[in-house]
N, C-alpha and C positions, 0 to 999 in steps of 0.2 A: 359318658365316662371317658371316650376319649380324647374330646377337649378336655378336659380336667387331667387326661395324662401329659398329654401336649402340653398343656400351660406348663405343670412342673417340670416337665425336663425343660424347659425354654428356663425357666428363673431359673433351675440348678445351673444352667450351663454359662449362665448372661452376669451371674454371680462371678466376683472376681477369684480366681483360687490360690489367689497369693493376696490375699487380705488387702490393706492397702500398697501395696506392691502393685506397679505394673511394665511390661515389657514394651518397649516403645523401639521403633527399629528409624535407622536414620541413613541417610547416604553422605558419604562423602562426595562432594563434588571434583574434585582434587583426584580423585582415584575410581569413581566411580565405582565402590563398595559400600556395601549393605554391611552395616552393625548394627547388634541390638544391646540395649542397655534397660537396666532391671532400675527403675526410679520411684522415689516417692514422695508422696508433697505433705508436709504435715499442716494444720490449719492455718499458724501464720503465714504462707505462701514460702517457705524455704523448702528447699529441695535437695535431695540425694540421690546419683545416677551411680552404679556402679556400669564397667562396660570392659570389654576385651578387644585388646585391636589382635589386628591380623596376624600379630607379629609371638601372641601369646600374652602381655602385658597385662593386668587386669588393673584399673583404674577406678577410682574413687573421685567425684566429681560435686564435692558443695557449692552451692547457690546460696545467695542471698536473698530474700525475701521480694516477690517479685510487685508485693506491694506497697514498695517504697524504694528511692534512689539514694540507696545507702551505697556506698563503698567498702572493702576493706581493706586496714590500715595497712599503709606499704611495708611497716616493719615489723609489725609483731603477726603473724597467721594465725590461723585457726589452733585449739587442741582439741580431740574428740576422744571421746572415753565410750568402752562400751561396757556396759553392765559396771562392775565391780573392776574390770583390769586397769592395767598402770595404762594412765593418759598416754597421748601421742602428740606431740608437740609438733607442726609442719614448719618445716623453715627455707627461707629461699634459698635457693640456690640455684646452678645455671643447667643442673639436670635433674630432673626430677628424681629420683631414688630413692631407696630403703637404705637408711644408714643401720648397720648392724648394731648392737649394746657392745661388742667386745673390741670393736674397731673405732678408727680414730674418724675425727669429724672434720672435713675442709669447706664447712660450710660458713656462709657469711650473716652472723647474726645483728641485727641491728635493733636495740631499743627506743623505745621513745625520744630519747634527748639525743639522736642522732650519732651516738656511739656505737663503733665495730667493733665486734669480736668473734671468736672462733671458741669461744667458754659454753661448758657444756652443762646441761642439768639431768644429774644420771637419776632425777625423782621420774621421770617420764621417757618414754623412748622418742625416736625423732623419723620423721621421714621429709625428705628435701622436695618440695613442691612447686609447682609453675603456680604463680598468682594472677588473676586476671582483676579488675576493678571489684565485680560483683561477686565472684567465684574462685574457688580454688581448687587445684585438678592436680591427684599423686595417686603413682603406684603401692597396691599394695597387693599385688606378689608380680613376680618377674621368674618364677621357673623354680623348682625344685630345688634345681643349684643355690638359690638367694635368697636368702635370709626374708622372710615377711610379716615377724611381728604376731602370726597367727591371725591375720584382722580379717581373712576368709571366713576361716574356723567361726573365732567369736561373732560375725556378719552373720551367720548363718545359723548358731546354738544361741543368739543373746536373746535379750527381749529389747532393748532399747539402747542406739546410740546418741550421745550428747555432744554438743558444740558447744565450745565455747570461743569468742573471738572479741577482736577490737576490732571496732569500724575509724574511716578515716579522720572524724573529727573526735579521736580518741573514748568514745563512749563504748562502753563494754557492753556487748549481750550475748544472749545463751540460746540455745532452741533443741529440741530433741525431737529424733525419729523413730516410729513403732520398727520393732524387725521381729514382729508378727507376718508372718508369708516369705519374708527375705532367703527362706532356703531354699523354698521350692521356684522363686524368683533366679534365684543366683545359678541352679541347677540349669535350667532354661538358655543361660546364657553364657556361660564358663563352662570351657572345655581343659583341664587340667592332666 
Protein backbone atom coordinates (compact mmCIF):
# COMPACT_ATOMS: atom_id res chain seq x y z
CA UNK A 1 0.00 0.00 0.00
CA UNK A 2 2.67 2.32 0.42
CA UNK A 3 4.42 1.85 -2.74
CA UNK A 4 1.26 2.47 -4.52
CA UNK A 5 1.04 5.84 -2.29
CA UNK A 6 4.59 6.59 -3.23
CA UNK A 7 3.99 5.99 -6.96
CA UNK A 8 1.04 8.50 -6.98
CA UNK A 9 2.39 11.38 -5.24
CA UNK A 10 5.74 10.92 -7.62
CA UNK A 11 3.22 11.19 -11.00
CA UNK A 12 0.98 13.80 -9.26
CA UNK A 13 4.13 15.93 -8.69
CA UNK A 14 6.31 14.92 -12.05
CA UNK A 15 3.07 16.05 -13.82
CA UNK A 16 3.57 19.50 -15.17
CA UNK A 17 1.09 21.94 -13.49
CA UNK A 18 0.96 24.45 -15.93
CA UNK A 19 -0.09 22.14 -18.62
CA UNK A 20 2.20 22.63 -21.54
CA UNK A 21 3.70 25.63 -20.04
CA UNK A 22 7.09 25.41 -18.55
CA UNK A 23 9.47 27.53 -16.35
CA UNK A 24 12.96 27.52 -17.65
CA UNK A 25 15.45 29.77 -15.81
CA UNK A 26 18.48 31.27 -17.74
CA UNK A 27 21.73 33.33 -16.86
CA UNK A 28 22.78 36.20 -18.23
CA UNK A 29 26.33 36.10 -18.87
CA UNK A 30 26.74 39.90 -19.22
CA UNK A 31 25.52 40.50 -15.68
CA UNK A 32 25.60 37.44 -14.13
CA UNK A 33 21.73 37.18 -13.24
CA UNK A 34 19.29 34.39 -13.08
CA UNK A 35 15.85 34.99 -14.99
CA UNK A 36 13.18 32.85 -15.40
CA UNK A 37 10.79 32.71 -18.30
CA UNK A 38 7.44 30.93 -18.58
CA UNK A 39 7.81 29.10 -22.52
CA UNK A 40 5.90 26.78 -24.63
CA UNK A 41 6.55 24.85 -27.79
CA UNK A 42 3.69 23.87 -29.67
CA UNK A 43 4.13 20.55 -32.12
CA UNK A 44 5.46 22.32 -35.07
CA UNK A 45 8.59 23.42 -32.95
CA UNK A 46 7.68 27.21 -32.55
CA UNK A 47 7.98 28.77 -29.42
CA UNK A 48 6.73 31.28 -26.85
CA UNK A 49 8.88 32.68 -23.77
CA UNK A 50 7.36 35.32 -21.89
CA UNK A 51 9.97 36.70 -19.20
CA UNK A 52 10.75 39.87 -16.92
CA UNK A 53 14.10 41.47 -16.68
CA UNK A 54 15.37 43.04 -13.60
CA UNK A 55 14.36 46.20 -14.58
CA UNK A 56 10.27 45.26 -14.20
CA UNK A 57 9.84 44.92 -18.15
CA UNK A 58 7.76 41.81 -19.15
CA UNK A 59 8.65 40.64 -22.41
CA UNK A 60 7.10 38.54 -25.16
CA UNK A 61 9.71 36.41 -27.01
CA UNK A 62 8.50 34.30 -30.54
CA UNK A 63 10.52 31.83 -32.23
CA UNK A 64 10.36 30.37 -35.37
CA UNK A 65 10.09 26.86 -35.70
CA UNK A 66 13.28 25.31 -34.72
CA UNK A 67 12.71 22.61 -37.38
CA UNK A 68 13.58 24.46 -40.28
CA UNK A 69 15.92 27.57 -41.29
CA UNK A 70 13.26 29.92 -41.94
CA UNK A 71 13.77 33.64 -41.40
CA UNK A 72 11.51 36.40 -40.87
CA UNK A 73 10.76 39.03 -43.25
CA UNK A 74 12.81 42.23 -42.53
CA UNK A 75 9.73 44.34 -43.17
CA UNK A 76 6.46 43.24 -42.40
CA UNK A 77 6.64 41.39 -38.26
CA UNK A 78 4.70 39.09 -36.75
CA UNK A 79 0.65 39.93 -35.70
CA UNK A 80 -0.68 37.77 -32.87
CA UNK A 81 -4.16 37.69 -31.77
CA UNK A 82 -5.58 36.21 -28.66
CA UNK A 83 -8.87 34.59 -28.41
CA UNK A 84 -11.31 37.00 -29.97
CA UNK A 85 -9.34 40.52 -29.23
CA UNK A 86 -8.26 43.13 -31.82
CA UNK A 87 -4.79 41.78 -33.37
CA UNK A 88 -1.54 43.27 -32.58
CA UNK A 89 0.57 44.17 -35.35
CA UNK A 90 4.61 44.42 -34.21
CA UNK A 91 6.63 46.95 -35.99
CA UNK A 92 10.24 47.94 -36.04
CA UNK A 93 11.50 50.28 -34.59
CA UNK A 94 14.73 51.34 -32.85
CA UNK A 95 12.95 50.73 -29.15
CA UNK A 96 10.98 48.23 -28.43
CA UNK A 97 7.71 49.72 -26.96
CA UNK A 98 4.02 49.75 -26.43
CA UNK A 99 2.58 52.31 -28.80
CA UNK A 100 -0.61 53.63 -27.05
CA UNK A 101 -4.30 53.63 -29.49
CA UNK A 102 -4.71 57.38 -28.58
CA UNK A 103 -0.98 58.54 -29.34
CA UNK A 104 0.70 59.25 -32.34
CA UNK A 105 3.23 56.67 -34.05
CA UNK A 106 7.06 57.43 -35.00
CA UNK A 107 7.51 54.24 -36.02
CA UNK A 108 9.25 53.15 -39.36
CA UNK A 109 6.86 50.89 -41.43
CA UNK A 110 8.24 49.22 -44.38
CA UNK A 111 6.15 47.04 -46.92
CA UNK A 112 7.02 44.56 -49.37
CA UNK A 113 8.01 46.84 -52.27
CA UNK A 114 10.36 48.44 -50.15
CA UNK A 115 8.31 51.66 -49.38
CA UNK A 116 8.49 53.81 -46.00
CA UNK A 117 5.88 55.09 -43.99
CA UNK A 118 4.76 56.16 -40.67
CA UNK A 119 0.68 55.29 -41.93
CA UNK A 120 -1.06 53.70 -39.46
CA UNK A 121 -3.89 50.74 -39.37
CA UNK A 122 -6.18 51.75 -36.40
CA UNK A 123 -7.98 47.90 -37.50
CA UNK A 124 -5.27 46.37 -34.94
CA UNK A 125 -3.10 47.98 -32.17
CA UNK A 126 0.77 48.13 -32.46
CA UNK A 127 3.68 47.39 -30.39
CA UNK A 128 7.25 48.45 -31.75
CA UNK A 129 9.70 45.37 -31.59
CA UNK A 130 13.39 44.27 -31.92
CA UNK A 131 13.44 41.58 -34.75
CA UNK A 132 16.08 39.05 -34.84
CA UNK A 133 16.34 36.48 -38.06
CA UNK A 134 14.38 33.66 -36.49
CA UNK A 135 12.55 35.56 -33.55
CA UNK A 136 11.02 38.46 -32.38
CA UNK A 137 11.20 39.97 -28.90
CA UNK A 138 8.52 43.15 -27.49
CA UNK A 139 7.31 44.51 -24.37
CA UNK A 140 4.10 43.85 -23.19
CA UNK A 141 3.69 45.76 -20.10
CA UNK A 142 6.42 48.20 -18.88
CA UNK A 143 4.63 49.43 -15.39
CA UNK A 144 1.29 50.48 -14.43
CA UNK A 145 2.17 54.01 -15.60
CA UNK A 146 2.22 52.47 -19.55
CA UNK A 147 -0.29 51.63 -21.38
CA UNK A 148 -0.06 47.44 -22.23
CA UNK A 149 -2.70 46.52 -24.50
CA UNK A 150 -4.03 44.19 -21.55
CA UNK A 151 -1.97 41.13 -23.38
CA UNK A 152 -0.98 40.18 -19.42
CA UNK A 153 -4.64 39.94 -18.66
CA UNK A 154 -5.70 38.18 -22.08
CA UNK A 155 -2.05 35.69 -21.69
CA UNK A 156 -3.42 34.65 -18.65
CA UNK A 157 -7.67 34.39 -19.06
CA UNK A 158 -7.38 33.25 -23.00
CA UNK A 159 -7.24 29.81 -24.27
CA UNK A 160 -5.16 30.24 -27.23
CA UNK A 161 -2.69 32.81 -28.96
CA UNK A 162 -2.17 32.98 -32.79
CA UNK A 163 0.58 34.12 -35.07
CA UNK A 164 0.51 35.09 -38.01
CA UNK A 165 3.81 36.32 -39.96
CA UNK A 166 5.78 36.59 -43.27
CA UNK A 167 8.91 34.77 -43.50
CA UNK A 168 11.92 36.06 -45.64
CA UNK A 169 11.20 34.76 -48.99
CA UNK A 170 7.86 36.29 -48.51
CA UNK A 171 5.66 33.18 -47.86
CA UNK A 172 3.10 33.54 -45.23
CA UNK A 173 2.29 31.32 -42.21
CA UNK A 174 0.50 31.01 -39.14
CA UNK A 175 0.99 28.85 -35.94
CA UNK A 176 -0.78 28.94 -32.56
CA UNK A 177 -0.11 28.43 -28.79
CA UNK A 178 -2.43 26.58 -26.01
CA UNK A 179 -2.62 29.24 -22.84
CA UNK A 180 -3.89 26.35 -21.10
CA UNK A 181 -1.37 26.57 -17.72
CA UNK A 182 -0.15 30.15 -18.83
CA UNK A 183 -1.65 31.79 -15.58
CA UNK A 184 -0.31 29.70 -13.24
CA UNK A 185 3.02 30.00 -15.50
CA UNK A 186 2.94 33.74 -15.73
CA UNK A 187 2.26 33.98 -11.76
CA UNK A 188 5.59 31.90 -11.12
CA UNK A 189 7.45 34.48 -12.95
CA UNK A 190 5.92 38.22 -12.89
CA UNK A 191 6.07 40.10 -10.20
CA UNK A 192 3.77 43.29 -10.88
Amino acid sequence: MFKYFSYLLISLFSTSAFADWQIETFEHSATNTLDKSATVRNSDGFELAIFQTSEGTVWMDFSLSDYSFDELSQNQLPTFQIDQQKPVQLLRGFTATIVPADEGIEAIIVDNNENISTARDFSVDHIIAERLPERVICPIWQGDDRPHLGTIDALRTGKQIHFKFILADDSAGETSFTLEGANSALQSIINQ
